[in-house]
PLY file of the C-alpha trace (Angstrom):
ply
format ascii 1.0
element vertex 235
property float x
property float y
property float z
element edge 234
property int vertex1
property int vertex2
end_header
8.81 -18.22 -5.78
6.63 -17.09 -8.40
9.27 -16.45 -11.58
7.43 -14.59 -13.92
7.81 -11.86 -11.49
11.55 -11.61 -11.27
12.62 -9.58 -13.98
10.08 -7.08 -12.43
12.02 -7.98 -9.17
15.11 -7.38 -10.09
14.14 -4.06 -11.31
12.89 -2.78 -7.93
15.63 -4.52 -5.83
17.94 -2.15 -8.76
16.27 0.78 -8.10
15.71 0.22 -3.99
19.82 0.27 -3.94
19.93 3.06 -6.33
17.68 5.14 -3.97
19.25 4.03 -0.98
22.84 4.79 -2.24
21.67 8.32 -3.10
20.19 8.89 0.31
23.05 7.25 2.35
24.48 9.22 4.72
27.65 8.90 7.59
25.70 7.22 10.65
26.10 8.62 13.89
26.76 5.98 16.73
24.29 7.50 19.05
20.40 7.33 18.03
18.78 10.52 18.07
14.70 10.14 19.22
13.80 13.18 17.07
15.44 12.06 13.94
14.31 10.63 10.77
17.14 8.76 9.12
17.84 8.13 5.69
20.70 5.41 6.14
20.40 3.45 9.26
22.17 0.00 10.02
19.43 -2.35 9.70
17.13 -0.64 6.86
13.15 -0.97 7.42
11.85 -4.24 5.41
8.02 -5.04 3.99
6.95 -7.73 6.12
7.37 -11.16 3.80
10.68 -9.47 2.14
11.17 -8.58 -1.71
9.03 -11.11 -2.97
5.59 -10.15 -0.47
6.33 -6.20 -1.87
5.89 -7.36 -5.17
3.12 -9.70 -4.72
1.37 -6.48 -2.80
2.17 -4.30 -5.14
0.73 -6.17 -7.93
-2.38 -6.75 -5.96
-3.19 -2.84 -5.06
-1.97 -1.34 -8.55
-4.68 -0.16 -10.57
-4.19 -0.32 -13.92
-4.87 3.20 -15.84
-5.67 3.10 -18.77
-3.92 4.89 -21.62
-2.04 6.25 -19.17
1.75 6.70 -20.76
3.92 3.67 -19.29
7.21 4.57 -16.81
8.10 5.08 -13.12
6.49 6.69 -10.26
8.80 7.60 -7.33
7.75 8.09 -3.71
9.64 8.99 -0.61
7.92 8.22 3.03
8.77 7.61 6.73
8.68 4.17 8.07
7.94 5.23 11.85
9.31 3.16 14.85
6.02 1.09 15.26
6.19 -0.05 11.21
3.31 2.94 10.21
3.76 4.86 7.05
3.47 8.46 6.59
5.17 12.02 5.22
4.62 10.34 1.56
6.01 12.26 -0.87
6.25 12.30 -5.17
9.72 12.64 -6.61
9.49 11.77 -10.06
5.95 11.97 -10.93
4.30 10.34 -14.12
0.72 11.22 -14.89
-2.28 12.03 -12.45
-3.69 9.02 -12.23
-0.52 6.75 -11.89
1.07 9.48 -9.33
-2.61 8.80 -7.30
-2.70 4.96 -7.63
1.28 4.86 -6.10
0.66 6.88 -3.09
-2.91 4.97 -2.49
-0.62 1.61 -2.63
2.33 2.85 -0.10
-0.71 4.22 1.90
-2.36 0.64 1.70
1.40 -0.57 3.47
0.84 1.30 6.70
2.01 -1.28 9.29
3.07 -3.76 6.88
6.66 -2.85 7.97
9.54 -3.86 9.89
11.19 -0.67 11.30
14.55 -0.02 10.57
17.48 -0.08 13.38
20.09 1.93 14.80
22.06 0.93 18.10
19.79 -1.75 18.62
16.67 0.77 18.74
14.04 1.10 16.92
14.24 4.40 14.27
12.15 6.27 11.85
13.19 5.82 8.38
13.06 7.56 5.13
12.56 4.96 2.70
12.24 5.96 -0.94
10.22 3.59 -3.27
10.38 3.31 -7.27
6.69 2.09 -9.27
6.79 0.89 -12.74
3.81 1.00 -14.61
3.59 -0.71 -18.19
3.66 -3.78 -16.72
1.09 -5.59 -16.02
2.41 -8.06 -13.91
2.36 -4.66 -11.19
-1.48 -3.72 -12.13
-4.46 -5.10 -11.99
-7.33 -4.30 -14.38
-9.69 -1.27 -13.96
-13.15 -2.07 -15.22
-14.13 1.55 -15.55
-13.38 4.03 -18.45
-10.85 6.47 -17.56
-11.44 10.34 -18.61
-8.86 12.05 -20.46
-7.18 15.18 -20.47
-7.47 17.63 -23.98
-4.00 16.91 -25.15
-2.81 14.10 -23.43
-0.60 14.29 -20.63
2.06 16.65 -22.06
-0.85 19.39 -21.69
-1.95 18.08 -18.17
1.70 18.65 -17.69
1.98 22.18 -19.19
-0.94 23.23 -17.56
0.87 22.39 -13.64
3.94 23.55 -14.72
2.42 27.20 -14.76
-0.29 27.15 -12.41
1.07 25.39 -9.49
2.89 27.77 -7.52
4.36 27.69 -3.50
2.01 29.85 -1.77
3.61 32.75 0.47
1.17 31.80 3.53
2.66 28.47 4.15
5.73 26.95 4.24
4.81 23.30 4.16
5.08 21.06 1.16
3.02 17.98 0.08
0.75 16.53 -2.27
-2.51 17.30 -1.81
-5.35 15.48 -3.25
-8.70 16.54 -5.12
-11.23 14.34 -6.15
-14.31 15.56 -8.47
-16.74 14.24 -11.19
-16.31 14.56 -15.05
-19.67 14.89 -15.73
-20.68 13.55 -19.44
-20.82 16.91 -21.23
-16.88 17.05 -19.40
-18.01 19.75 -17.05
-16.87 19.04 -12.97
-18.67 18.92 -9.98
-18.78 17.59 -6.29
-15.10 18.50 -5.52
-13.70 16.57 -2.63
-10.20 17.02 -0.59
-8.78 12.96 -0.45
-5.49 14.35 0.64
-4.72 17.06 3.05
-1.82 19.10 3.48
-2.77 22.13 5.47
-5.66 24.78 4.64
-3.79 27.11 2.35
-2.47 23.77 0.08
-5.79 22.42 0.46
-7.72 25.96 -1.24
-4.88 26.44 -3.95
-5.27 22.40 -4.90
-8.98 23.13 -4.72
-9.05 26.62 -6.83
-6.64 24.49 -9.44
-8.67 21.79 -10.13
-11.79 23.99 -10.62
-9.31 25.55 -13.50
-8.86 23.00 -15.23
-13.18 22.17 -15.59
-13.58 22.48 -19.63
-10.22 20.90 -20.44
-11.52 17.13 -20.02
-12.97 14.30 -22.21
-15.48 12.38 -20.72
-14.83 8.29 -20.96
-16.44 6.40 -23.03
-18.03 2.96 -21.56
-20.19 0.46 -23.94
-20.05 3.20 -26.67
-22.11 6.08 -24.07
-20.50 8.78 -22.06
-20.28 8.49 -18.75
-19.84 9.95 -15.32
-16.84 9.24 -13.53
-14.63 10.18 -10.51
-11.42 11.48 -10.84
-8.40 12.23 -8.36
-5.87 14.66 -9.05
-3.03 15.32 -7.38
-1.70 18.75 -6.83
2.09 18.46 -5.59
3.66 21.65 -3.61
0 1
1 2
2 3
3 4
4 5
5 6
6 7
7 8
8 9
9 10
10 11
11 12
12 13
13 14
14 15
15 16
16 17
17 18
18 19
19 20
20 21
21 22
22 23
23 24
24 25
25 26
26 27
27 28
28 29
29 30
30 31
31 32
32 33
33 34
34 35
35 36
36 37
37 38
38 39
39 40
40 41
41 42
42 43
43 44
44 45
45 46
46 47
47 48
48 49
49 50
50 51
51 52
52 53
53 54
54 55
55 56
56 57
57 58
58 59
59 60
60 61
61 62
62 63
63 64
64 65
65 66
66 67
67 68
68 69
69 70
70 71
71 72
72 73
73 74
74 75
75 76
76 77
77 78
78 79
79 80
80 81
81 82
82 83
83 84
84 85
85 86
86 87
87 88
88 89
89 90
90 91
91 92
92 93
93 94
94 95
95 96
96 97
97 98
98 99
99 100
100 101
101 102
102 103
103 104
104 105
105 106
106 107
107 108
108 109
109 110
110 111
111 112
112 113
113 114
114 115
115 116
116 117
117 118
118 119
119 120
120 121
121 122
122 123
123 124
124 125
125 126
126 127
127 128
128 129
129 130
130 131
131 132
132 133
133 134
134 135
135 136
136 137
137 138
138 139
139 140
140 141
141 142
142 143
143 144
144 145
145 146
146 147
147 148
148 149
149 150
150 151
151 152
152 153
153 154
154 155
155 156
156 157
157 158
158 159
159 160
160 161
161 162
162 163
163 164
164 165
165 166
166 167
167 168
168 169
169 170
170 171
171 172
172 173
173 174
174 175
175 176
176 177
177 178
178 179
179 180
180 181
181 182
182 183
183 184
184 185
185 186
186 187
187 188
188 189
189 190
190 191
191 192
192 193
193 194
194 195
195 196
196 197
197 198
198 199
199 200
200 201
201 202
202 203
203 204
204 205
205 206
206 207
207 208
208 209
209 210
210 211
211 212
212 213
213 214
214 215
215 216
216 217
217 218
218 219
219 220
220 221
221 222
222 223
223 224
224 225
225 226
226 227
227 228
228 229
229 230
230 231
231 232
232 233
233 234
């Protein structure tokens, strides 16, 4: 076992029981096909155990730059056949860090032992806490990151009273945009990385396109410089 990573271990394993004693719920002694449980007998397990999570997650966490430091929780279904899906944000932290935690869960898509009820097989809903300010959970990011005017309390502000529930739809999600910061800090080639449904998809789309003028190109080797940005819009 690697020990410099179990203080960071301990954390997780903490905050896994924390989750899971929130979510728990009276099971039923019959499996139901069409449900997705949040408390099951046998809960689903990363492949490897505690230890492989960690390991993963400190291979596929992208360090991000000044980013503040803190936790990123996600919620998502671990289906019969170990896939990963319906991933959700519940406490989100900044843009970048909320992006770089669902990219990782995505990155665990069969990497899973299902959970169990009755001796079958069951979807799951397994939620999942991030800490970031750690290094020993991020790797280093070569490239400049952009920045925000105002930090990340503005980036903040700015969601807080734009985002709103659109009446066409009633789904909910995270989708994501990706764009460029140009080097004057204009935006351009907008592109959807994460799909919700069409009318989440145009309102993430017409948000980010709001928020062109409010960024500050990175900096790399003392020149400006053009960089691609993903920013996700959570419904």
């Amino acid at each position: 076992m690697n020990y410099k990573l179990l203080p960071a271990l301990l954390l997780l394993t903490v905050g896994l029981l924390m989750a899971h004693a929130a979510n728990a719920q009276q099971t039923n002694s019959h499996t139901d096909s069409t449900k997705v449980y949040k408390y099951v007998e046998h809960m689903p397990q990363f492949q490897g155990g505690m230890t492989a999570m960690m390991e993963f997650l400190s291979a596929n966490i992208t360090r991000t730059g000044s980013q503040p430091p803190g936790m990123v929780i996600l919620s998502f279904v671990v289906d019969k056949d170990g896939s990963v899906g319906d991933i959700h944000i519940i406490k989100s932290l900044a843009p970048a860090q909320d992006v770089a935690s669902i990219n990782a869960v995505e990155a665990m898509n069969g990497r899973w032992t299902p959970g169990m009820q009755d001796g079958k097989k069951v979807p799951v809903r397994f939620t999942l806490p991030i800490k970031f300010g750690d290094a020993r959970f991020e790797k280093s990011n070569p490239e400049a990151m952009p920045e925000y005017k105002g930090g990340v309390k503005a980036f903040k502000a700015f969601m807080k009273e734009h985002v709103k529930q659109p009446k066409r739809t009633a789904k909910h999600g995270t989708v994501v945009v990706s764009f460029l910061i140009n080097e004057d800090g204009s935006l351009s080639d907008y592109k959807l990385v994460k799909s919700v449904d069409n009318v989440l998809d145009e309102e993430a789309l017409r948000l980010a396109k709001l928020t062109e003028g409010n960024w500050l190109a990175p900096v790399q080797d003392n020149q400006k410089v053009k960089v691609r940005y993903n920013m996700p819009v959570i419904f």
